[in-house]
TORTI-451555 format. One record per residue (C-alpha): residue number from 1; residue in one letter; x, y, z. Coordinates in Angstrom, 2 decimals. Example, Ala and Ser with C-alpha at 12.3 -4.5 7.8 and 13.67 -1.06 7.14 Angstrom:
BEGIN
DOKE  num  residu       xx       yy       zz
DOKE    1       A    12.30    -4.50     7.80
DOKE    2       S    13.67    -1.06     7.14
***
This chain:
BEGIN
DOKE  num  residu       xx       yy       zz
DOKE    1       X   251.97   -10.47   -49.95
DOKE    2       X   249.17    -9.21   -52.91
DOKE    3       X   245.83    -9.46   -51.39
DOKE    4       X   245.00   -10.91   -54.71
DOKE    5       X   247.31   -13.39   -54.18
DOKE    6       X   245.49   -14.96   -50.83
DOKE    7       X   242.47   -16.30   -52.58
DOKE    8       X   244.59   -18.42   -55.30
DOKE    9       X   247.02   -19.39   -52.19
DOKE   10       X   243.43   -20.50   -50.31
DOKE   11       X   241.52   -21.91   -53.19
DOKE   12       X   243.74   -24.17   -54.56
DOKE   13       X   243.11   -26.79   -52.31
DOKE   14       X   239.87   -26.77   -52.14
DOKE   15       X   240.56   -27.40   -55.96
DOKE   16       X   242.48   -30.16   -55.81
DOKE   17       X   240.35   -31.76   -53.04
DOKE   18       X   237.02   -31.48   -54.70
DOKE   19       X   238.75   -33.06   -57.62
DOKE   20       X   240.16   -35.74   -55.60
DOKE   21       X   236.93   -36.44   -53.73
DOKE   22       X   234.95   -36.65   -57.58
DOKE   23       X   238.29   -39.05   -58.90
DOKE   24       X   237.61   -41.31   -55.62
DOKE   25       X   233.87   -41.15   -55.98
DOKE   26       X   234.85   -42.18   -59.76
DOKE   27       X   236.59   -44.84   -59.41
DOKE   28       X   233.95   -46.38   -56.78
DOKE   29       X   231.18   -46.34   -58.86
DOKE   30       X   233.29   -48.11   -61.50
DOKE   31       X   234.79   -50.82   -59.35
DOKE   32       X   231.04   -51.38   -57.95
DOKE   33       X   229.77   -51.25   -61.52
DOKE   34       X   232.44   -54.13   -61.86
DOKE   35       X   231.46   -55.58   -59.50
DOKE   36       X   227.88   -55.79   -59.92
DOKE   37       X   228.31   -57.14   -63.50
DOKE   38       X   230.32   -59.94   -62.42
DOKE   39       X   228.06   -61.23   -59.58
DOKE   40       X   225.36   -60.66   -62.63
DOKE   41       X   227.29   -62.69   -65.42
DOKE   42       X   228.02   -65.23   -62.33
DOKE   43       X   224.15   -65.10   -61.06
DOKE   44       X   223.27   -65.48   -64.90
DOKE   45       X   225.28   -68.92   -65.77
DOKE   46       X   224.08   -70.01   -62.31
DOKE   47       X   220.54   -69.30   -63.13
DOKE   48       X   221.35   -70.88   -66.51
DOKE   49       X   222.96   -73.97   -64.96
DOKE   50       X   219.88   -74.40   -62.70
DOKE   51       X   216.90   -73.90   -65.53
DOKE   52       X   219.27   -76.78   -67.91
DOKE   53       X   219.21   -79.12   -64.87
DOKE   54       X   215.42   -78.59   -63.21
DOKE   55       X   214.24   -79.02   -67.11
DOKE   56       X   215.75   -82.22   -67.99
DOKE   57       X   213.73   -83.75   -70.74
DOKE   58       X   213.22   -87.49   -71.89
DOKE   59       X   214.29   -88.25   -75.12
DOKE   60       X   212.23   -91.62   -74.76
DOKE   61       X   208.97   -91.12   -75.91
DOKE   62       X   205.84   -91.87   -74.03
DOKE   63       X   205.36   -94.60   -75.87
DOKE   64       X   208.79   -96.28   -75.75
DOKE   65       X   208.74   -95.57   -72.01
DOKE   66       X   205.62   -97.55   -71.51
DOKE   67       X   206.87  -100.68   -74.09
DOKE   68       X   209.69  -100.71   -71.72
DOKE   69       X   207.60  -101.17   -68.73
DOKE   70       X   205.36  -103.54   -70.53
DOKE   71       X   208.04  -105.74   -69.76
DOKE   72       X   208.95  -104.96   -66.08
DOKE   73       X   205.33  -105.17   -64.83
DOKE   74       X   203.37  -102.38   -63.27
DOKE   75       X   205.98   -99.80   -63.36
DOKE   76       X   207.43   -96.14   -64.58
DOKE   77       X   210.45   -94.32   -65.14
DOKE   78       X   212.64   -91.60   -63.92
DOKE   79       X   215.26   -90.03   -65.56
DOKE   80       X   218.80   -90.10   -63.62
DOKE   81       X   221.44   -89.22   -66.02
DOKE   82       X   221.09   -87.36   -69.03
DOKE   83       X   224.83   -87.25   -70.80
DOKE   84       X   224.23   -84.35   -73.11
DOKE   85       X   223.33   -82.09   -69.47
DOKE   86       X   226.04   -83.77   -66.82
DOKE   87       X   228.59   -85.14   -69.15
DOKE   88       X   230.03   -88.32   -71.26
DOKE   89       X   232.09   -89.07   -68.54
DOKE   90       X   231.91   -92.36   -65.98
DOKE   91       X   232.29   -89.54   -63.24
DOKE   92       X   229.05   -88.28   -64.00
DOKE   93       X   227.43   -91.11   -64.45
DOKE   94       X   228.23   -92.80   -61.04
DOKE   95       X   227.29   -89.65   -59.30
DOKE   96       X   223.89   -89.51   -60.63
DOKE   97       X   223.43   -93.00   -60.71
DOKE   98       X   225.38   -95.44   -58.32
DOKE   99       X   223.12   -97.54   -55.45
DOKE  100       X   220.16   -96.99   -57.83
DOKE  101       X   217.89   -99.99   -59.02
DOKE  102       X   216.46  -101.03   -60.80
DOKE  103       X   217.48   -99.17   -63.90
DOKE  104       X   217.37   -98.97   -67.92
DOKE  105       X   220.11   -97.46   -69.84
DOKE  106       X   219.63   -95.96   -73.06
DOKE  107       X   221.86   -94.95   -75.62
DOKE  108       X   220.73   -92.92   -79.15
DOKE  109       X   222.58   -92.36   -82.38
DOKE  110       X   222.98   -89.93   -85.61
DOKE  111       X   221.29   -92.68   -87.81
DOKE  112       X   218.32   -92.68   -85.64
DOKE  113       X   218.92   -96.46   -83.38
DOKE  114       X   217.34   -96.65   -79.92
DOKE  115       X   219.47   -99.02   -77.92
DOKE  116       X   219.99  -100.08   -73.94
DOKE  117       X   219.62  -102.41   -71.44
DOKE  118       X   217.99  -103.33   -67.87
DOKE  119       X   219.45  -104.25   -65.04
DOKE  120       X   217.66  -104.96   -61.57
DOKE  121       X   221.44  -104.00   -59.99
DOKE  122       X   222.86  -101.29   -57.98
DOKE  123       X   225.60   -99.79   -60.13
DOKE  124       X   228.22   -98.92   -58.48
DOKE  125       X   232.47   -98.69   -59.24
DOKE  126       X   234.31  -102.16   -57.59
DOKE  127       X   235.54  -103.34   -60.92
DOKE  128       X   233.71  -106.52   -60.65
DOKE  129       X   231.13  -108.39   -62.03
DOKE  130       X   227.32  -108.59   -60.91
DOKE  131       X   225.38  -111.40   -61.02
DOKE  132       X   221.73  -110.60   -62.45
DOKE  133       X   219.46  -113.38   -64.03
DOKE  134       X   216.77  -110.75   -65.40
DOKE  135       X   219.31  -108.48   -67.58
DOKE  136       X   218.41  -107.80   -70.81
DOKE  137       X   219.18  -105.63   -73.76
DOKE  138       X   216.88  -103.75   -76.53
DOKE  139       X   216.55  -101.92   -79.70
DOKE  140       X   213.94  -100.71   -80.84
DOKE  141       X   212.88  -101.52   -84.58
DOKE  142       X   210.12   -98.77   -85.18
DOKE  143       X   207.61   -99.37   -82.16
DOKE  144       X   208.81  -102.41   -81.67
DOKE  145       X   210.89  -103.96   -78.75
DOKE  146       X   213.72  -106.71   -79.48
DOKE  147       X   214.67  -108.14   -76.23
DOKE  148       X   218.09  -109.98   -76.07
DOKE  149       X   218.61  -111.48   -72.29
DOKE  150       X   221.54  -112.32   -70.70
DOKE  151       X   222.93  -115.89   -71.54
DOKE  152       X   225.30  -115.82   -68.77
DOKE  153       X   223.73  -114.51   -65.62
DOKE  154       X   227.21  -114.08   -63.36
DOKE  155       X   228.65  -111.79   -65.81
DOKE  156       X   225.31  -109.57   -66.78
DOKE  157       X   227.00  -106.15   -65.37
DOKE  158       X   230.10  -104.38   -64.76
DOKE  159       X   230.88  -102.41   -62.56
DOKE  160       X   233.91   -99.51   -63.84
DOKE  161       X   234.44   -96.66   -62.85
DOKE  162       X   235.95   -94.56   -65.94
DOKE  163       X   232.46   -95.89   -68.02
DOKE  164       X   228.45   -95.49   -68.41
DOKE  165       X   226.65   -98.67   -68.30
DOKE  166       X   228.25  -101.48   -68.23
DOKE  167       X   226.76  -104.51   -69.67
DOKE  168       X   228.74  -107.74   -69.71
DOKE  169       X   231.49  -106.60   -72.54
DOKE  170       X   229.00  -106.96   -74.96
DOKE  171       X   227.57  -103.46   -74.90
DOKE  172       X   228.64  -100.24   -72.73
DOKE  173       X   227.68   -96.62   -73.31
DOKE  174       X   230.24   -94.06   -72.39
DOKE  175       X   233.04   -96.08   -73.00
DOKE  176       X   236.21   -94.64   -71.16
DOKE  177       X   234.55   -91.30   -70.32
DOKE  178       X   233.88   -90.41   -73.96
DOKE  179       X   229.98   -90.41   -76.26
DOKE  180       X   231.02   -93.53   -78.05
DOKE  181       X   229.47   -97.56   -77.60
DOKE  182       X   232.01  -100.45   -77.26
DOKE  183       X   230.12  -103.38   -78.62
DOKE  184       X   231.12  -106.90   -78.63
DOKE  185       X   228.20  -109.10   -79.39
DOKE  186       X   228.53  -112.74   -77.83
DOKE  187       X   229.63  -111.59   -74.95
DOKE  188       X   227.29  -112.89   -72.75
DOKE  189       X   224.83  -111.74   -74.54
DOKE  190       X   223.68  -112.61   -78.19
DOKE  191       X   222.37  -109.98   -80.97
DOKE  192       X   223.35  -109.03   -84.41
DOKE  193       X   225.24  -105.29   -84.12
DOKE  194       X   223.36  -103.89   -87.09
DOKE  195       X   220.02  -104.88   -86.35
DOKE  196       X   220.86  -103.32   -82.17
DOKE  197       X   222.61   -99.75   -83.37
DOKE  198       X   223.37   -99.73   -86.73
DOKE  199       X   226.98  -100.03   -86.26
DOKE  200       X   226.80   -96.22   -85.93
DOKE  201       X   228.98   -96.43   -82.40
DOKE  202       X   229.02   -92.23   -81.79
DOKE  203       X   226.26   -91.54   -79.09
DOKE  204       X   224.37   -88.14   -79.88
DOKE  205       X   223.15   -89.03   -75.95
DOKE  206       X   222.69   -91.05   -73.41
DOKE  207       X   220.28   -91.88   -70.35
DOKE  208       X   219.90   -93.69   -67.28
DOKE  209       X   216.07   -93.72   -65.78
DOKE  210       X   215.89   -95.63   -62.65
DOKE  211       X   212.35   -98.36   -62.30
DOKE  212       X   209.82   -97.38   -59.67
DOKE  213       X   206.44   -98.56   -58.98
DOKE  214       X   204.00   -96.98   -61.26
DOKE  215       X   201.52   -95.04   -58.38
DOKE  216       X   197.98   -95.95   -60.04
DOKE  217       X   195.26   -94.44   -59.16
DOKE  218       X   193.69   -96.66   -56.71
DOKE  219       X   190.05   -95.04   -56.97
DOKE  220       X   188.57   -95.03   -60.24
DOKE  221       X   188.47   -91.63   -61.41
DOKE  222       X   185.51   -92.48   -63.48
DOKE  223       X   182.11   -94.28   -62.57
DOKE  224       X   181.39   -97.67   -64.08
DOKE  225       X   179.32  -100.54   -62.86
DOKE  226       X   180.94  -103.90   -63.68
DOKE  227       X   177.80  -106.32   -63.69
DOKE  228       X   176.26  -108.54   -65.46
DOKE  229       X   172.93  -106.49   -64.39
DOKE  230       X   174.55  -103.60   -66.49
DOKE  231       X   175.32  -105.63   -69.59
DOKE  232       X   171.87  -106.27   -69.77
DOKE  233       X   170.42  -102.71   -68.95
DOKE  234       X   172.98  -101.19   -71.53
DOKE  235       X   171.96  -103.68   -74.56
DOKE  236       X   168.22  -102.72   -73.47
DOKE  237       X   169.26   -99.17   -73.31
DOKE  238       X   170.14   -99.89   -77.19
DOKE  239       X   167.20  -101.23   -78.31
DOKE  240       X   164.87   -99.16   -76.69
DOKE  241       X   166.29   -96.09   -78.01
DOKE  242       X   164.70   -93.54   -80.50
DOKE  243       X   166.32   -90.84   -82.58
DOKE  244       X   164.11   -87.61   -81.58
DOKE  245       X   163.40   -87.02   -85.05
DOKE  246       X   160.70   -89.19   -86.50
DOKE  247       X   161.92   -89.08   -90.03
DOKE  248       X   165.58   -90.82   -88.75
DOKE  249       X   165.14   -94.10   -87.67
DOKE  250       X   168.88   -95.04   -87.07
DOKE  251       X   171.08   -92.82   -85.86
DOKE  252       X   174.74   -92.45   -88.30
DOKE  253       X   177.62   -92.72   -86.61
DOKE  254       X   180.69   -91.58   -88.81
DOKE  255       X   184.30   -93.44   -88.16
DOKE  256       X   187.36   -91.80   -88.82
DOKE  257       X   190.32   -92.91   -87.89
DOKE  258       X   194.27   -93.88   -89.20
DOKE  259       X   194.80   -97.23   -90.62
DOKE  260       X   194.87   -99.56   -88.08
DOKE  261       X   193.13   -97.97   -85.78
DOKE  262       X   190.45  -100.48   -85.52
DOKE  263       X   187.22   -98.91   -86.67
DOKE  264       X   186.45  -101.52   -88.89
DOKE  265       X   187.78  -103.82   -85.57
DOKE  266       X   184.73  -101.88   -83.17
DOKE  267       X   181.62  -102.64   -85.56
DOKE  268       X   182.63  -106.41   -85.48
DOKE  269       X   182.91  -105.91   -81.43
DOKE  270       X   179.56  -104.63   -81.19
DOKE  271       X   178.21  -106.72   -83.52
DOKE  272       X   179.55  -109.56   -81.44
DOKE  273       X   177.65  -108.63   -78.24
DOKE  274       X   174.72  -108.58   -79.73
DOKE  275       X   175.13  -111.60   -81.51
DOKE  276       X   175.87  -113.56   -78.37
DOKE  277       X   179.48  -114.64   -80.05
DOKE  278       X   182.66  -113.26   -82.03
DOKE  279       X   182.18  -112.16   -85.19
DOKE  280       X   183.99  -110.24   -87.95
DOKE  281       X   181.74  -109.05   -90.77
DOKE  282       X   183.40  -106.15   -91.53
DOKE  283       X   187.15  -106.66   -92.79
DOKE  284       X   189.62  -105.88   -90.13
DOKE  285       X   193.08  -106.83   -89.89
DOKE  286       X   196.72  -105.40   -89.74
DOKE  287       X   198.31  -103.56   -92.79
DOKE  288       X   200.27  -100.69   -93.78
DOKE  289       X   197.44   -99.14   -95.91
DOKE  290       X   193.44   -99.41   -95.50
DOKE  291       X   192.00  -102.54   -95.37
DOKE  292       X   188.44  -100.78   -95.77
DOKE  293       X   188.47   -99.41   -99.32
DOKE  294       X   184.56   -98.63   -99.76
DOKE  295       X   182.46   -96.43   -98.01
DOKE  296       X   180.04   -99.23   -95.73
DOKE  297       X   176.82   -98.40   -93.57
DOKE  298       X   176.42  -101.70   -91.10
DOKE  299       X   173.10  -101.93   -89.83
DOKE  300       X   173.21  -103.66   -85.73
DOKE  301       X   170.83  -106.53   -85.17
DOKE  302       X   169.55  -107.84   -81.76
DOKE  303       X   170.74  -111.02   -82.06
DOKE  304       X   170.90  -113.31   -85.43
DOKE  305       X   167.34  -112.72   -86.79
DOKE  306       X   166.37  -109.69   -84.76
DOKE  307       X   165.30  -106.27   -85.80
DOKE  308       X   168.13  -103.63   -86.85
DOKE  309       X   169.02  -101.66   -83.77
DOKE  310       X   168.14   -97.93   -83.85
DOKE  311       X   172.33   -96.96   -84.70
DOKE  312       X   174.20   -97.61   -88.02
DOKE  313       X   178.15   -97.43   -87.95
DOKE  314       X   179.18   -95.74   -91.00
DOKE  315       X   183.04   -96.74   -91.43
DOKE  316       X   185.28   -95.15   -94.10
DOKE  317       X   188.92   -95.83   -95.74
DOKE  318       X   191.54   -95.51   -93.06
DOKE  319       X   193.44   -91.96   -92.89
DOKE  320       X   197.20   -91.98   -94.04
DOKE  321       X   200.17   -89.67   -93.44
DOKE  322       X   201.09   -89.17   -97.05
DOKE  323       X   199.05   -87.04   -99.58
DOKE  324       X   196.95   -88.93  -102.26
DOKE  325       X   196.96   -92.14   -99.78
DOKE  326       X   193.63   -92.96   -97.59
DOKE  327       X   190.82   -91.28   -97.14
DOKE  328       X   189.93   -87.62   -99.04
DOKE  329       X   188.98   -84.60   -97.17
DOKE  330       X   186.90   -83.70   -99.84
DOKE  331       X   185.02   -87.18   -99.72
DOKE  332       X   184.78   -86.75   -95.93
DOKE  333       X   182.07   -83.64   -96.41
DOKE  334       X   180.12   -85.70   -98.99
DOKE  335       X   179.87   -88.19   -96.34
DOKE  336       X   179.02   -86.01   -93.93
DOKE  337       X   176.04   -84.12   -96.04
DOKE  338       X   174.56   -87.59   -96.87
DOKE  339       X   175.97   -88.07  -101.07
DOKE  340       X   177.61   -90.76  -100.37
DOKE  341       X   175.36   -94.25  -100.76
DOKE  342       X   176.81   -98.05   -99.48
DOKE  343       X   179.46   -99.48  -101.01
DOKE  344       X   180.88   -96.70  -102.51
DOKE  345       X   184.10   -96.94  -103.95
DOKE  346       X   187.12   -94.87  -102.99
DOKE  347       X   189.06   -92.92  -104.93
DOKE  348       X   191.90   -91.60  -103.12
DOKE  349       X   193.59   -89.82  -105.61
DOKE  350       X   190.07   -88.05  -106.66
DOKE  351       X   187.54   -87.43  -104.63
DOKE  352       X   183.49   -88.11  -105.55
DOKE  353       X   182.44   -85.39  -107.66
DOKE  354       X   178.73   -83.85  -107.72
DOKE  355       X   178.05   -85.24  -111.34
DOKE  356       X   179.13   -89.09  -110.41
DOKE  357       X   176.27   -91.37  -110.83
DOKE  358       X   176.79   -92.72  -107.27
DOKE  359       X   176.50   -89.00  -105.70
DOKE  360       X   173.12   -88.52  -103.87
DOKE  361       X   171.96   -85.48  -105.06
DOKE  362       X   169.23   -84.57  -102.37
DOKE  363       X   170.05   -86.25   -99.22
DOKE  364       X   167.36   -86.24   -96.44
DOKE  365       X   168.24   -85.95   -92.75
DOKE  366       X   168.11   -89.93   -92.15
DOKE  367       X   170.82   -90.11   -94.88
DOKE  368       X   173.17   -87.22   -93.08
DOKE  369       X   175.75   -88.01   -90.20
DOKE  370       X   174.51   -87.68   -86.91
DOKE  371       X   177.86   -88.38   -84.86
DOKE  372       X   181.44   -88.43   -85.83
DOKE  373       X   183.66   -91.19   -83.68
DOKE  374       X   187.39   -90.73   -84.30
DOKE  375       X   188.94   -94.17   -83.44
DOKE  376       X   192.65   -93.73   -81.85
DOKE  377       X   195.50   -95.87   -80.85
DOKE  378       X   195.92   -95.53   -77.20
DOKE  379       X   199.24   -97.10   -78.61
DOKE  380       X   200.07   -94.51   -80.93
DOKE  381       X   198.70   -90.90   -79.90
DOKE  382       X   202.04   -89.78   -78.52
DOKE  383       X   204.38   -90.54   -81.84
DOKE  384       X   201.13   -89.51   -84.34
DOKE  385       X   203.08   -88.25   -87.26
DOKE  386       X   202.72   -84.31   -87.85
DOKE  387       X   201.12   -84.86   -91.30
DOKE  388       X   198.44   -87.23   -90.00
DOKE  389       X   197.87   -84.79   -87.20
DOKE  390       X   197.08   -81.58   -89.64
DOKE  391       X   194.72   -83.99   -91.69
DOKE  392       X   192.76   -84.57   -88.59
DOKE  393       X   192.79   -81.11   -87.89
DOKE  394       X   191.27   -79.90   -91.31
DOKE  395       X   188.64   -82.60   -90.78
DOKE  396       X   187.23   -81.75   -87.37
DOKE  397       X   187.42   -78.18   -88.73
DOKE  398       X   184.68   -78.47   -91.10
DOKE  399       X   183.00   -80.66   -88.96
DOKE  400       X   182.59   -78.29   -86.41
DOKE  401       X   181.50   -75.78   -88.99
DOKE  402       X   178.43   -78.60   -89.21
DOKE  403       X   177.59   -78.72   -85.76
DOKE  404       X   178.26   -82.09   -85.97
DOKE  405       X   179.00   -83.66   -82.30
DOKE  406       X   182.40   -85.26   -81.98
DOKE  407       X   183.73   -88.08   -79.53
DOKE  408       X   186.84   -90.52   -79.39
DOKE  409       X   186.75   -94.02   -79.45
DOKE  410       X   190.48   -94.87   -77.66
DOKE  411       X   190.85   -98.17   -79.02
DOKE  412       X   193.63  -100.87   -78.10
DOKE  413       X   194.20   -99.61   -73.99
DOKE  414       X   194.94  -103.37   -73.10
DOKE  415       X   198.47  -103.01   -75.58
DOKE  416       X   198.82   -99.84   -74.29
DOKE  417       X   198.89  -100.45   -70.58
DOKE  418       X   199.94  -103.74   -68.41
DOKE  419       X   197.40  -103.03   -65.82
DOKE  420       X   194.69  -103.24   -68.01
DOKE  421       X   195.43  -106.55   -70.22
DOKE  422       X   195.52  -108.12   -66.44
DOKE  423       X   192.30  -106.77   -66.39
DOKE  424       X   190.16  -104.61   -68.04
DOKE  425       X   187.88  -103.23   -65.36
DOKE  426       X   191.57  -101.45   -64.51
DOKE  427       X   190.82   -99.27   -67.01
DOKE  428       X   189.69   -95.74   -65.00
DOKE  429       X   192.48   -97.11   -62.63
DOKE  430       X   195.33   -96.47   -64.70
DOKE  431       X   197.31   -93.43   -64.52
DOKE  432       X   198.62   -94.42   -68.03
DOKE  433       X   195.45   -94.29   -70.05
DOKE  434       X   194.25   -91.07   -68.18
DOKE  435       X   197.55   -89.52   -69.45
DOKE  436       X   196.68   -90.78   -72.96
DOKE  437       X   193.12   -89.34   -72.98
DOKE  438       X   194.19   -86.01   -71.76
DOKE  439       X   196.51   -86.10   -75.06
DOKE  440       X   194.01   -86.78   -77.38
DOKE  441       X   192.00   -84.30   -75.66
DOKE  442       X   194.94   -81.91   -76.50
DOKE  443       X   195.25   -83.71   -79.63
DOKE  444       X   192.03   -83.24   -81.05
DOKE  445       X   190.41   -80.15   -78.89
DOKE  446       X   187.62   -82.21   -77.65
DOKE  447       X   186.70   -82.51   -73.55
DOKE  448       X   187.73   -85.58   -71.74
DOKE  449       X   184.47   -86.27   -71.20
DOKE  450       X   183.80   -87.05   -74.91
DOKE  451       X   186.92   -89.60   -75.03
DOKE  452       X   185.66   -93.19   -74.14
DOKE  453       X   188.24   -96.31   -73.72
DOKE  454       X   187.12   -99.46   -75.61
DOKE  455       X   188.99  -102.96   -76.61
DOKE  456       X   187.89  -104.26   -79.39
DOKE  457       X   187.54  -108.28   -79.96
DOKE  458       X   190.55  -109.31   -82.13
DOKE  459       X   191.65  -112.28   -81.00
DOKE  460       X   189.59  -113.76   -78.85
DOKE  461       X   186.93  -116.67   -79.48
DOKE  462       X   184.69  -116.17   -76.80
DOKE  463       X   182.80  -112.56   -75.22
DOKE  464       X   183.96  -110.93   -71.70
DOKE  465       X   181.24  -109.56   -69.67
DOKE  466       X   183.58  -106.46   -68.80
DOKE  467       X   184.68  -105.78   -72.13
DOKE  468       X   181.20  -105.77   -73.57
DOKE  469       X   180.25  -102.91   -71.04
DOKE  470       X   183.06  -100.63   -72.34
DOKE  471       X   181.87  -101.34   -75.37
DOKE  472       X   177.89  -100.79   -74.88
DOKE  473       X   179.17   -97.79   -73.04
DOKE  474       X   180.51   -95.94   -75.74
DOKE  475       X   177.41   -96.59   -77.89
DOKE  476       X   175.01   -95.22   -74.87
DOKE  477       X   177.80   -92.16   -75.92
DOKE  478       X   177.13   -91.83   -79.82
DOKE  479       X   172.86   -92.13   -78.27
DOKE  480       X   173.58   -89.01   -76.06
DOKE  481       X   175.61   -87.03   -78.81
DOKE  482       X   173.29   -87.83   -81.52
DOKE  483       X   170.54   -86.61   -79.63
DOKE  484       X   172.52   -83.21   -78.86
DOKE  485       X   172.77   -83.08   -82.59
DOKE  486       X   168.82   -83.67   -83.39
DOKE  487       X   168.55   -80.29   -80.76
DOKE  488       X   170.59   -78.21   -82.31
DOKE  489       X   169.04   -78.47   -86.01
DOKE  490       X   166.82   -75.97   -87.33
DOKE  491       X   163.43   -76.62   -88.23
DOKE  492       X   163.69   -76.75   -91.67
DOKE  493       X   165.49   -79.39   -91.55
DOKE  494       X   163.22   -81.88   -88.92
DOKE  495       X   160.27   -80.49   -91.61
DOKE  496       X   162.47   -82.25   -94.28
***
C-alpha cells in the first residue's frame, strides 16, 4: 500500500463523521426551533385568549346600569356573559350563566336599540316554564327606561337549552344558538316591536349581568353634621361673611353649566332657604335649549325684607353641544373681566363686541368674577357628548389663565342614585355618587375636594332641613374659593 494512501484511507471517516455529527446537530436546532415557535404561537393565542376574557367590558353605560338598578333597589351589576367574547350560542350562555339570579339580559342592535329584560330566576336548561311575578322587559328611548312587566306571571321565563334568554315567547336573544332576537309581542308580555328594537332583529351583542347588592360605603367618606344647629350656623356663616377686599362687597359667583343642568334651579334653592319657603325667581324648567337667555346677577336676601347677603350668583345661557347654540366662549371672557352688565341679552350666534353700548368698558374689581361654579348632572357626566366636553374644556382653559378658582356644583344626586332619594343625608354614603365625582374630577381636571353634591328644590312645596345644609354647604365653598381668589390678586388691582 502507498503511504500516501493511509491518510485518505484514515481521514475519511473522520470526514464523514464530523459531517454527520454537524447534519444531526442541524437538524436539532431546527426541530427545537420548531418547536419553540409552536409552544410560542400556542403561548401567544393563550395569552390572547386570557387578556380578551380578564378585560371584558360593559357595553351598558354607567348611566344605563344605574337606571336599571333604580328599579331593583339598592343594587349593582356584574357582567356574566358577553356574546361577542364566549359566543351566540345557548351553550355558552348556560355555562356562564345557569343557577345565577337575579339577572338582566341585554341585547343591542346595528340601528342603535338597547333592549332586555329582568328576571329574579335561576336560568337553567329543563325546557319548562318559570314562574316569576317581578319580570319585566326594557328599551331604552334615549336615557329613558320603558318598563313592560310580565302580564302572565307562570309563563315569565323559559328555560331552553339551544337559546340566550328566554323570556316568555315574547322576546329571546340568541335564538337557536345564532345573534338574532325572536320577538313575538303579546306573548305574555305587551309592547309595540318598533318602539322595543326597532324591528332590527340582528344582535351586534349580547349580555347577561347578574344583580348583587350594591356594597355602600357604610362610613361616610366625607364629614357633615346633619343638625338643625348647623343650618343655623351655616346661614350665619353667610351673613357674617366679608369679601377681603373692601372695594367688593358681594362676592360673583359665575354659573356655567349645559342646559338643564339646573343653575338657574340652585339660585331659586338658595334663595328658598333664606326665604324660609320655595321659591323660583329665576326661570328654571326642562327644555331642549336654554331657558336662561340673558346674562342675570341675583342679589341673596336674608329673608323677605332683609339686607342682600355678601354673594351674588351670576347665571348665564345654558351650554349646548352644537356650534352657534348656547352660550359663546367669547361672551364667557367678557363675563369673566366684568363687560357684561344685568340683563344682557344673548347673542349666540355673535358674541358682545367691545363697541356695543351694553359693554362695560372699565370694569372695577366688584364688577369681575370672583368664582366660577360649573353645575353638572350627576345624571349625565358619564354619556356627556364629546362636543360639549371640548367646549368645557376651552372654557376652564382661559379661566385658569385668570386665576380664577373653579368648583363643581353636582346637581340632581337624588335621580342619580336610589340611596339618596330615600334619603339625602346618604349622600357621602353612596359608592355611586363618589364614582360620579371622581369622573367629573377626571372630567374637568379639578380635585375632588372642589366637587360639592347639592339637590336643588324642584318639586317640592315645603324646605328639608338636610337638603338646605348641602346647599349652605356649597356656598360656605364659593366663600372659601373667593377668598383664595382676593389672595392671589396683585396689588394693583385691590388699589383699583
Amino acid at each position: 500500500m502507498n503511504c500516501l494512501e493511509v491518510p485518505v484511507i484514515i481521514l475519511l471517516p473522520l470526514i464523514y463523521s464530523k459531517h454527520r455529527v454537524r447534519s444531526t446537530l442541524s437538524t436539532q436546532l431546527s426541530r427545537r426551533k420548531d418547536t419553540k415557535l409552536k409552544t410560542s404561537t400556542v403561548q401567544s393565542a393563550s395569552f390572547r385568549n386570557f387578556r380578551r376574557l380578564s378585560t371584558m367590558n360593559s357595553k351598558l353605560t354607567r348611566y344605563q346600569q344605574r337606571t336599571i338598578c333604580s328599579q331593583l333597589g339598592n343594587s349593582k351589576l356584574k357582567l356574566l356573559y358577553k356574546a361577542s367574547i364566549h359566543g351566540f350560542t345557548g351553550a355558552a350562555f348556560h355555562q356562564r350563566c345557569d343557577t345565577r339570579c337575579p339577572t338582566v339580559s341585554v341585547g343591542y342592535n346595528a340601528s342603535g336599540y338597547v333592549f332586555g329584560g329582568y328576571t329574579k330566576q335561576p336560568f337553567c336548561q329543563s325546557g319548562q316554564y318559570v314562574n316569576d311575578d317581578q319580570a319585566f322587559l326594557f328599551t331604552f328611548s334615549g336615557e329613558k327606561l320603558n318598563k313592560y312587566p310580565v302580564t302572565t306571571p307562570v309563563y315569565a321565563v323559559k328555560m331552553i337549552a339551544n337559546s340566550g334568554p328566554y323570556f316568555g315567547e315574547a322576546l329571546v336573544l340568541v335564538n337557536g344558538n345564532q345573534a338574532v332576537v325572536h320577538s313575538n309581542p303579546g306573548n305574555y308580555y305587551t309592547f309595540n316591536a318598533a318602539d322595543v328594537h326597532g324591528n332590527d332583529l340582528k344582535l351586534t351583542e349580547c349580555e347577561v349581568y347578574e344583580v348583587e347588592e350594591s356594597t355602600e360605603i357604610e362610613k361616610p367618606w366625607r364629614t357633615i353634621v346633619w343638625e338643625s344647629e348647623k343650618r343655623k350656623e351655616l346661614m350665619e356663616s353667610i351673613r357674617l361673611y366679608k369679601p377681603m377686599v373692601s372695594s367688593v362687597s358681594q362676592i360673583r359667583v359665575l354659573l356655567i353649566g349645559a342646559v338643564g343642568a339646573g343653575k338657574s334651579s340652585f339660585f331659586n334653592s338658595i334663595n328658598s332657604v333664606f326665604r324660609g319657603h320655595v321659591t323660583s325667581q329665576a326661570i328654571a324648567g326642562s327644555s331642549s335649549t336654554s331657558l336662561t337667555t340673558q346674562f342675570r346677577t341675583y342679589s341673596l336676601k336674608a329673608g323677605r325684607e332683609g339686607k342682600p347677603l355678601p354673594v351674588m350668583l351670576c347665571d348665564t345661557m345654558g351650554l349646548e353641544e352644537s356650534t352657534g347654540a348656547g352660550l359663546d366662549i367669547d361672551d364667557i371672557s367678557s363675563i369673566l373681566k366684568g363687560h357684561l352688565s344685568d340683563r344682557y341679552q344673548f347673542n349666540p350666534s355673535a358674541p358682545l363686541q367691545s363697541e356695543a353700548s351694553s359693554f362695560r368698558k372699565s370694569p372695577v374689581l366688584k364688577d369681575k368674577i370672583h368664582c366660577v361654579a360649573y353645575v353638572m348632572d350627576a345624571c349625565k357626566i358619564s354619556i356627556m357628548p364629546t362636543k360639549l366636553q371640548e367646549k368645557l374644556d376651552a372654557i376652564r382653559r382661559k379661566i385658569n389663565l385668570m386665576g380664577i378658582p373653579q368648583l363643581v356644583l353636582l346637581t340632581k344626586v337624588d335621580e342619580a342614585c336610589p340611596l339618596v332619594m330615600e334619603d339625602v343625608r346618604n349622600v357621602y354614603k353612596s359608592g355611586y355618587i363618589k364614582e360620579m365625582m371622581q369622573e367629573a374630577s377626571a372630567q374637568l381636571g379639578v380635585p375632588l375636594s372642589c366637587i360639592v353634591p347639592v339637590k336643588n328644590y324642584c318639586e317640592e312645596l315645603e324646605l328639608d332641613p338636610n337638603t338646605d345644609i348641602l346647599l349652605l354647604s356649597a356656598i360656605i365653598q364659593m366663600l372659601r374659593f373667593a377668598d383664595n381668589y382676593f389672595d392671589e390678586i396683585s396689588d394693583f388691582e385691590v388699589k383699583e
